[in-house]
C-alpha positions as CSV (number, residue, x, y, z in Angstrom):
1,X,174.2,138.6,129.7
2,X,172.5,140.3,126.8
3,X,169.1,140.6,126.1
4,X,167.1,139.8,123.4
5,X,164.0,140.6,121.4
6,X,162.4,138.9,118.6
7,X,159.7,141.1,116.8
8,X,157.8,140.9,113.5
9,X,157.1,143.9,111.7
10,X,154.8,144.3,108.7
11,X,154.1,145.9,106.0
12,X,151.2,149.0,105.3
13,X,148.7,146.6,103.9
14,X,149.5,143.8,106.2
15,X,149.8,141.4,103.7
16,X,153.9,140.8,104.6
17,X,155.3,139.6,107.6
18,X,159.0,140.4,108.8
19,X,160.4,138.1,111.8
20,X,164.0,139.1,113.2
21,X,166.2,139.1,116.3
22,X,167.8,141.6,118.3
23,X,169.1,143.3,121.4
24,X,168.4,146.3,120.7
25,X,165.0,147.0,119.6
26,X,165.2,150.6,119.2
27,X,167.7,150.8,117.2
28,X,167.2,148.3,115.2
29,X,163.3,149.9,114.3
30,X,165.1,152.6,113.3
31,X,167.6,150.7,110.7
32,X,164.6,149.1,109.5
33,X,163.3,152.5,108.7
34,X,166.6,153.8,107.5
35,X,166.9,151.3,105.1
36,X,169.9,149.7,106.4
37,X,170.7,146.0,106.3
38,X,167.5,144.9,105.0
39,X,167.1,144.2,101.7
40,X,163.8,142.5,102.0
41,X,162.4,144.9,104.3
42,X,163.3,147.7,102.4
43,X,161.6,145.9,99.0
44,X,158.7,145.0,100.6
45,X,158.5,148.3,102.6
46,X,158.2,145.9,105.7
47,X,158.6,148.7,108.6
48,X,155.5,148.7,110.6
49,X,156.0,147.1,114.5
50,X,153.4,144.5,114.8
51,X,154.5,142.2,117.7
52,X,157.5,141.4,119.8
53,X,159.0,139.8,122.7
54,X,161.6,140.5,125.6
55,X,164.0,137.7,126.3
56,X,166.6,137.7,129.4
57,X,169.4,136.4,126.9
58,X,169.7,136.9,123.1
59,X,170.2,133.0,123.2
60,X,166.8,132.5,124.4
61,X,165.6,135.2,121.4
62,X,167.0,133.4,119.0
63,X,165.5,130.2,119.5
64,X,161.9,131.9,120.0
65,X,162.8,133.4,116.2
66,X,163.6,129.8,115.0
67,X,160.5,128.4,115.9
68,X,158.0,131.7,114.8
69,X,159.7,131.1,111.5
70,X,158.3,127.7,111.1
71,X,155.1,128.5,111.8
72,X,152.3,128.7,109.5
73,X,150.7,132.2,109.0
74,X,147.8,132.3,110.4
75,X,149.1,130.9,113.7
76,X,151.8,134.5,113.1
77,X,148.6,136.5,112.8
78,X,146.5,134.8,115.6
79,X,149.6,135.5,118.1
80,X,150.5,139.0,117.2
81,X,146.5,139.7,117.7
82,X,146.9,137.9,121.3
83,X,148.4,141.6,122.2
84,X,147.3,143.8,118.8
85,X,144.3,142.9,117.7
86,X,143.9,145.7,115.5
87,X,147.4,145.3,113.7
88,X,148.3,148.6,114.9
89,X,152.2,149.5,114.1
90,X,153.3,149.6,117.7
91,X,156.1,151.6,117.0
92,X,154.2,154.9,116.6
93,X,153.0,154.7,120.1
């Protein structure tokens, strides 16, 4: 079985917020940055790691993604500060 990730990225200002899916996180940081398949990343300039989660199956990631997506934003802001209070891109680490 696969696993998954779901992770929200951000943009410079942190005024954007970016929620996705994967299985491979690396590499899919790395399209992000490369401009490839994102249009709305890529507009907003959405490409800083703020937050993200390991999942045993990609099934289970997606259904974590479903529900972040519904939430309102300050309850997206309040969890991604539960392990990056400082909004740090987590990526550069």
């Amino acid at each position: 079985m696969k696993q998954g990730f779901v992770y929200i990225l951000s943009n410079y200002k942190r005024n954007v917020f970016y929620i996705d899916v994967t299985s491979d996180l690396k590499k899919r940081l790395q399209e992000h940055r490369d401009g490839i398949d994102s249009a709305f990343t890529n507009k907003y300039k959405v490409h800083f790691l703020m937050y993200f989660e390991e999942f045993q199956s990609i099934q289970l990631a997606i259904e974590r993604e479903k529900k972040l997506k519904n939430w309102r934003r300050d309850w997206k802001i309040d969890l991604i500060k539960t392990t990056n209070p400082d909004l740090i891109n987590l990526n550069s680490q």
